[in-house]
C-alpha positions as CSV (number, residue, x, y, z in Angstrom):
1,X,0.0,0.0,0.0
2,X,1.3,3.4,-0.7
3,X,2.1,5.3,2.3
4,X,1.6,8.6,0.7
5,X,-1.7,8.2,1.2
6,X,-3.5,6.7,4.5
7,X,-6.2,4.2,4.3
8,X,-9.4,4.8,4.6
9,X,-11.6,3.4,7.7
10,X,-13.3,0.7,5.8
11,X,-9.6,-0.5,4.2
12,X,-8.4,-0.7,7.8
13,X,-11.1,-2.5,9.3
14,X,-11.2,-4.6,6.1
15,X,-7.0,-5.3,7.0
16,X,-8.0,-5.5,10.1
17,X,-10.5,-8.5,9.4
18,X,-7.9,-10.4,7.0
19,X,-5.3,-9.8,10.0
20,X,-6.6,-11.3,13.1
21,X,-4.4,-12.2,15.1
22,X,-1.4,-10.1,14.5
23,X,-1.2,-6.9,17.0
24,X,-2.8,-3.9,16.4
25,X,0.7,-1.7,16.7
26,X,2.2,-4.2,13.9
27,X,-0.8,-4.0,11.9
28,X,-1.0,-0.2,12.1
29,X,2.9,-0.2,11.4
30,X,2.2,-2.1,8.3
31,X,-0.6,0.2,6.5
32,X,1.3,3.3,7.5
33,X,-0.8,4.6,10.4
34,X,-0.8,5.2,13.7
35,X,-2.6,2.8,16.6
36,X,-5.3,5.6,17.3
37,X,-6.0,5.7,14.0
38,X,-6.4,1.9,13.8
39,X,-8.3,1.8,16.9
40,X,-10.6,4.9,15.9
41,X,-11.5,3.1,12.1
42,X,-13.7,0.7,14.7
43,X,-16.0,3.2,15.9
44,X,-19.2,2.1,16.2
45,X,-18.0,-1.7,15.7
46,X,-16.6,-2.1,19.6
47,X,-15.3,0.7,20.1
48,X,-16.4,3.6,21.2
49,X,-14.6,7.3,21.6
50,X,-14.0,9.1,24.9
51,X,-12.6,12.5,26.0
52,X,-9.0,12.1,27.4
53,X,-10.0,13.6,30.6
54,X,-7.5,12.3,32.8
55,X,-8.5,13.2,36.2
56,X,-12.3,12.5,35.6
57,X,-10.7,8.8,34.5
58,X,-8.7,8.5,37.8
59,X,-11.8,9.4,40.0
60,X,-13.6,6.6,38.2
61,X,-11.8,3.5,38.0
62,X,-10.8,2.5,41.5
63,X,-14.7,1.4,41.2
64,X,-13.7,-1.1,38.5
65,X,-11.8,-3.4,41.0
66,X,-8.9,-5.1,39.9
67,X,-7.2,-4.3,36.3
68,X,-4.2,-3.8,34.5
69,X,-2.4,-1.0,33.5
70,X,0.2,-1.3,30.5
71,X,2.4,1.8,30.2
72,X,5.2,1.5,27.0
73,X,7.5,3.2,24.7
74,X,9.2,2.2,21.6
75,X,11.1,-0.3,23.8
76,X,9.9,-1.5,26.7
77,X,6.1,-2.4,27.7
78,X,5.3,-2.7,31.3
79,X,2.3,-4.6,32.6
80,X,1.1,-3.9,36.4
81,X,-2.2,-5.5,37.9
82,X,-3.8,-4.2,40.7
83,X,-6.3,-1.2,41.5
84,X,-6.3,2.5,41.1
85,X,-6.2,3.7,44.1
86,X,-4.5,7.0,46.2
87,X,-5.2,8.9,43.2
88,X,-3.7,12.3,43.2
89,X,-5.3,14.5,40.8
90,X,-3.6,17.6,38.8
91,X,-3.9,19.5,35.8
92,X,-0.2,19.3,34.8
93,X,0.9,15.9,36.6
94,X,-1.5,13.7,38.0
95,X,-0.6,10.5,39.8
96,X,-1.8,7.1,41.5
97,X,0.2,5.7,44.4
98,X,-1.4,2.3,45.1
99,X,0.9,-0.5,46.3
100,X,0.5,-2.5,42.8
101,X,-0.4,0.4,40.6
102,X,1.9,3.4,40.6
103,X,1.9,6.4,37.6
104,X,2.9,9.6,37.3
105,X,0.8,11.4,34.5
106,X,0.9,14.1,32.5
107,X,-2.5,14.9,30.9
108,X,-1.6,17.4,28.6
109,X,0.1,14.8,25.9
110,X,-3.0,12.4,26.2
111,X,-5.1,13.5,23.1
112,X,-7.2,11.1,22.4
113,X,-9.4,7.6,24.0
114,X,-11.5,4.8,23.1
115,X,-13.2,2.2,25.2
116,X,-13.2,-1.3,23.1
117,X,-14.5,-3.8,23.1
118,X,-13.2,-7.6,21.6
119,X,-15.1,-10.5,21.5
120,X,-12.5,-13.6,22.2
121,X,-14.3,-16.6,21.7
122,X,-17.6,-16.6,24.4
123,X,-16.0,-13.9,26.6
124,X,-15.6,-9.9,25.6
125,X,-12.6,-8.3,26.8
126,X,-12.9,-4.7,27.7
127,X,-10.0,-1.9,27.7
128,X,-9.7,1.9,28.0
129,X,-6.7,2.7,25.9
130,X,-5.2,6.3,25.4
131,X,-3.2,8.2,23.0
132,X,-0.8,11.2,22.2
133,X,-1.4,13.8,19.3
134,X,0.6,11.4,17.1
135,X,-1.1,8.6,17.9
136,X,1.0,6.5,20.0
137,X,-0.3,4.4,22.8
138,X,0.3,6.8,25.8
139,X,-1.5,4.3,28.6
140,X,-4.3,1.6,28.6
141,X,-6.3,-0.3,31.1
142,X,-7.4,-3.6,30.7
143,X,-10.3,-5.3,32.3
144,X,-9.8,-8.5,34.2
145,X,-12.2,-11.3,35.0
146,X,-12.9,-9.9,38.1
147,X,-13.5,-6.2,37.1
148,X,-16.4,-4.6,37.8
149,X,-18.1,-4.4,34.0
150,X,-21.2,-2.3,35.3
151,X,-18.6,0.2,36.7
152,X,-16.8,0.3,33.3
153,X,-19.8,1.0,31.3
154,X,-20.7,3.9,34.3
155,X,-16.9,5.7,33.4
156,X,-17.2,4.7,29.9
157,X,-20.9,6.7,30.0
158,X,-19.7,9.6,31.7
159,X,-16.7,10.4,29.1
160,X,-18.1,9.3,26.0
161,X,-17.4,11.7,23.2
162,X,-19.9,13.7,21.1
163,X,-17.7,12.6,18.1
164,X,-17.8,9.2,16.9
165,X,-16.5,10.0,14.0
166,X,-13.9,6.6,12.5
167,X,-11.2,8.8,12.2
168,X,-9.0,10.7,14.2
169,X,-6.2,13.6,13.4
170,X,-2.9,13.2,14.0
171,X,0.7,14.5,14.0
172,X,4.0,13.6,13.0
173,X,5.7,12.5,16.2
174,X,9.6,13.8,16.4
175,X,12.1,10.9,15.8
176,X,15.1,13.1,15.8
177,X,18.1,12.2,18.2
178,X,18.2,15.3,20.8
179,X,21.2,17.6,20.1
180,X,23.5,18.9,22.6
181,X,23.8,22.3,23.6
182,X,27.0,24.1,24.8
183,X,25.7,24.5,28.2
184,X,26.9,25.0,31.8
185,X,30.6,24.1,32.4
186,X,32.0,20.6,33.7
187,X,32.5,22.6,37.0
188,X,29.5,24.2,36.8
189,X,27.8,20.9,36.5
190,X,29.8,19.0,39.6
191,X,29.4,21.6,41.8
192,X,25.1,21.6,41.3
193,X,25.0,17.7,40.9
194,X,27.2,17.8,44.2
195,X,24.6,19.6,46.1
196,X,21.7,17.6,45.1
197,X,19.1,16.6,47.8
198,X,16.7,14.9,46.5
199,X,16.3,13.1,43.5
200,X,13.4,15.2,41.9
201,X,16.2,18.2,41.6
202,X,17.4,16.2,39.0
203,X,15.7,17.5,35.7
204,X,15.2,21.1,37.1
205,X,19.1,21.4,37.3
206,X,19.6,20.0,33.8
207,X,17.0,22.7,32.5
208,X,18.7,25.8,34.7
209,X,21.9,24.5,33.1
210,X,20.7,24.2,29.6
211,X,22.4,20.2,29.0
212,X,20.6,17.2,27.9
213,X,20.7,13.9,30.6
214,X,23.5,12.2,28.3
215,X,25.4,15.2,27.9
216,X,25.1,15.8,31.8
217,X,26.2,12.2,32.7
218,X,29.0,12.1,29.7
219,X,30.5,15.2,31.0
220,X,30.3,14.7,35.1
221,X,32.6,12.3,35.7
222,X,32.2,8.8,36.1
223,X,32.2,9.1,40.3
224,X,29.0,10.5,39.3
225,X,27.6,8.5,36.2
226,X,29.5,5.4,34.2
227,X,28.8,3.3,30.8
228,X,28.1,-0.3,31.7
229,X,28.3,-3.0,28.6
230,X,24.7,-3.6,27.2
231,X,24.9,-7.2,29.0
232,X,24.9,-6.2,32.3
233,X,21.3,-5.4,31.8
234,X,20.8,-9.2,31.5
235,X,22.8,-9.4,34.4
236,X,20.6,-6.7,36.3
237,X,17.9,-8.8,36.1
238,X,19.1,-12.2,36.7
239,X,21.3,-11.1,40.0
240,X,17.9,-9.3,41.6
241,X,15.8,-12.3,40.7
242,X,18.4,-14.4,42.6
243,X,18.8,-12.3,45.6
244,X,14.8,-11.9,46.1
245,X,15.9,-7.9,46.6
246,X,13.4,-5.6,45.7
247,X,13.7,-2.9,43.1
248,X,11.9,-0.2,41.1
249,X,11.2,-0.2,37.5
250,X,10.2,2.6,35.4
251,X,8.8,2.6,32.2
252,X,7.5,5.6,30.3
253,X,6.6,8.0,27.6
254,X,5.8,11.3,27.3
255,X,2.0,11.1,28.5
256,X,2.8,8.6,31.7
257,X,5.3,6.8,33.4
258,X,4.5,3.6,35.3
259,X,6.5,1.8,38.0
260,X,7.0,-1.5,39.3
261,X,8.6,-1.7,43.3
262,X,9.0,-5.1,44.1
263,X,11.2,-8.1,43.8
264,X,11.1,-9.8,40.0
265,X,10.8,-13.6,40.0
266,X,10.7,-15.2,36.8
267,X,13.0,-13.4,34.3
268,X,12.6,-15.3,30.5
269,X,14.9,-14.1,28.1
270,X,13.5,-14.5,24.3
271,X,15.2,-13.5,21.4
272,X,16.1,-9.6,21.6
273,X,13.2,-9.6,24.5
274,X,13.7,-9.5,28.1
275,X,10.6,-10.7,30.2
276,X,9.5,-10.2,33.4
277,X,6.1,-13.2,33.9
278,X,5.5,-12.4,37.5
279,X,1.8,-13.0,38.6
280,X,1.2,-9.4,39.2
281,X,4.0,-7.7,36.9
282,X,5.3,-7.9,33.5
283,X,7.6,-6.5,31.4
284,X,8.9,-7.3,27.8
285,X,12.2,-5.3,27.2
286,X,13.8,-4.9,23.8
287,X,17.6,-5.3,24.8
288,X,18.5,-4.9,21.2
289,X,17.3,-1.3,21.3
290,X,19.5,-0.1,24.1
291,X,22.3,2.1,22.6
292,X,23.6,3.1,25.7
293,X,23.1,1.7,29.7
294,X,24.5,4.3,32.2
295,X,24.7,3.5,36.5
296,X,24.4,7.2,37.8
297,X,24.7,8.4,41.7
298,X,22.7,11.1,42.9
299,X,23.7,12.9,46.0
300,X,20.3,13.2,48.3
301,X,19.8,14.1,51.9
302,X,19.9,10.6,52.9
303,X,23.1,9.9,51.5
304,X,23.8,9.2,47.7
305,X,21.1,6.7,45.4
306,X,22.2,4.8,42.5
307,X,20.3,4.1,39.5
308,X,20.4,1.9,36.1
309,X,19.4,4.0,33.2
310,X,19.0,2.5,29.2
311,X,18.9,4.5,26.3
312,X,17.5,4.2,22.7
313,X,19.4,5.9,19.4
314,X,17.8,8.9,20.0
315,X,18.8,9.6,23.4
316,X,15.3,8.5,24.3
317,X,15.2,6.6,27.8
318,X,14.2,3.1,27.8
319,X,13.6,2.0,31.7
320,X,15.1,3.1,34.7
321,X,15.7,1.3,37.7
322,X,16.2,1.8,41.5
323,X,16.8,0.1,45.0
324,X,13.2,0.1,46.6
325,X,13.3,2.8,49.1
326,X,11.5,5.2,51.1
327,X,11.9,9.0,51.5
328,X,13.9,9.4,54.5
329,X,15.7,5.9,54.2
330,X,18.7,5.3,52.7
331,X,19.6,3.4,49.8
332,X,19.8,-1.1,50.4
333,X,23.6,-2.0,50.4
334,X,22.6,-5.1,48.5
335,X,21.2,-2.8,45.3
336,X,24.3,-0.7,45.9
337,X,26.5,-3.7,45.5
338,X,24.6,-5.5,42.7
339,X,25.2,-1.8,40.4
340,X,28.8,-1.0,41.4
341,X,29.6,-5.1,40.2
342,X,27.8,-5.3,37.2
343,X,30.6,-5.1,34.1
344,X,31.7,-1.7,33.0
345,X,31.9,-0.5,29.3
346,X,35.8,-0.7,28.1
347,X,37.8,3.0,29.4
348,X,35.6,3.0,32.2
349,X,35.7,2.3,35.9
350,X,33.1,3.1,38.7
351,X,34.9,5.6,41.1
């Protein structure tokens, strides 16, 4: 098909129908489109739209009872079940701090929703999925067998959108590797990153500095940030499933970033993939897409916390993880330990 020119909604639902098993990012891949505009060609036939309203979603769907909530980017897709609940609302960040589910959002880049609906065999299986302006997946929540479906159809009532229209605009989303700026000064830059307390400080001293998070880290000094060799991410995994320690794993885009604190259990490596097939958590990992991994300390009040950070080709993060800890604690030797062991990249040593 010539991707000059988009489909019309009756050729994708007519690929669609030819296609039925294959997933609905590859499909839309395939005919040159974007998911929302894959999902939005079924209007009327299961799915229905609904405004992005983010904090009139929160409010509604600890009601539903158990789900789960896939956040993913490019790379990485990460499964959590569980229930919504401790929302925090907000107009620029909004967040949900439950003990299995746990998001920070950002309603301003989710620009579109559908509630669908797939018939799979004698059962229906129900999910609320959400996009940005380009059409890429920014969050979805998937109904479970013990969901409350009269809840669902309440939330899905109260957002529904006046247009049900089969087609949705969209945008070109930026693929373009972020450049670096001649910013602050390497002294400039130890002396702030020195005086960190917290780890939220973070991106606002990037941004008063004018440097990108590569640049920062490639610049600081590697008592502050290091290359590891794209194997130890394997090794990440594999050591923290073995010593039952638990961790934090973040994996996001630029509408929501979801996070998994915890031990991980059964780690399956397939092909490029990393998997995480916990009972409550899982997470498929391209490792093949990680350009660069990076261990970084940040100085906080409670003394300094490492983390494991993995980048795409275009400077894009990946996933990010962390020693499960609490404000006011310090970081766990053992996480400590297991980062300042795994195997550097060549030229490198962790100070």
């Amino acid at each position: 098909m010539d991707q000059r020119v988009k489909p019309a909604p009756h050729e994708i639902r007519q690929a669609r129908a030819e296609n039925p098993k294959m997933r609905e990012r590859d499909l839309a891949a395939q005919l040159g489109i974007s998911e929302a505009e894959l999902v939005a060609a079924h209007a009327g036939e299961g799915v229905v739209r609904i405004e992005p309203r983010v904090n009139d979603l929160l409010a509604g769907l600890e009601a539903l009872g158990e789900v789960m909530a896939l956040t993913r980017n490019e790379s990485a897709v990460h499964e959590k079940i569980g229930v919504y609940d401790k929302v925090v609302p907000g107009k620029h960040a909004a967040m949900v701090l439950g003990e299995d589910i746990d998001l920070r959002i950002f309603p301003s880049n989710w620009a579109h929703g559908f509630a669908v609906e797939k018939r799979d065999g004698d059962d229906i299986r129900r999910s609320l999925q959400f996009f940005d302006a380009a059409g890429n997946a920014v969050h979805k929540i998937h109904l479970r067998p013990t969901s409350d479906v009269a809840a669902y159809q309440a939330l899905v009532d109260r957002l529904v959108s006046a247009d049900q229209s089969p087609s949705v605009p969209t945008v070109a989303a930026s693929a373009e590797k972020a450049e670096e700026h001649a910013g602050a000064s390497v002294d400039e830059l130890r002396q702030r990153w020195s005086n960190l307390t917290d780890t939220h400080e973070f991106f606002g001293m990037l941004r008063s500095l004018k440097l990108g998070r590569q640049q920062a880290m490639r610049m600081v000094g590697n008592d502050y940030a290091w290359t590891l060799e794209k194997d130890a991410l394997s090794a990440l995994f594999h050591q923290a499933a073995q010593s039952g320690q638990p961790i934090m794993c973040f994996v996001g885009n630029h509408g929501c970033i979801q996070i998994h604190s915890g031990p991980v259990k059964d780690i399956k490596p397939m092909g490029p993939w990393i998997n995480v097939m916990d009972e409550t958590f899982h997470l498929h990992l391209r490792a093949d897409h990680v350009v660069e991994l990076w261990a970084v300390r940040k100085p906080t009040k409670d003394g300094h916390v490492t983390s494991v950070e993995a980048y795409d080709a275009n400077g894009e993060m990946i996933i990010q993880f962390f020693g499960k800890r609490k404000e006011g604690q310090g970081e766990r030797e053992d996480w400590r330990s297991l980062v300042e062991n795994l195997a550097v990249a060549p030229q490198q040593s962790a100070a």
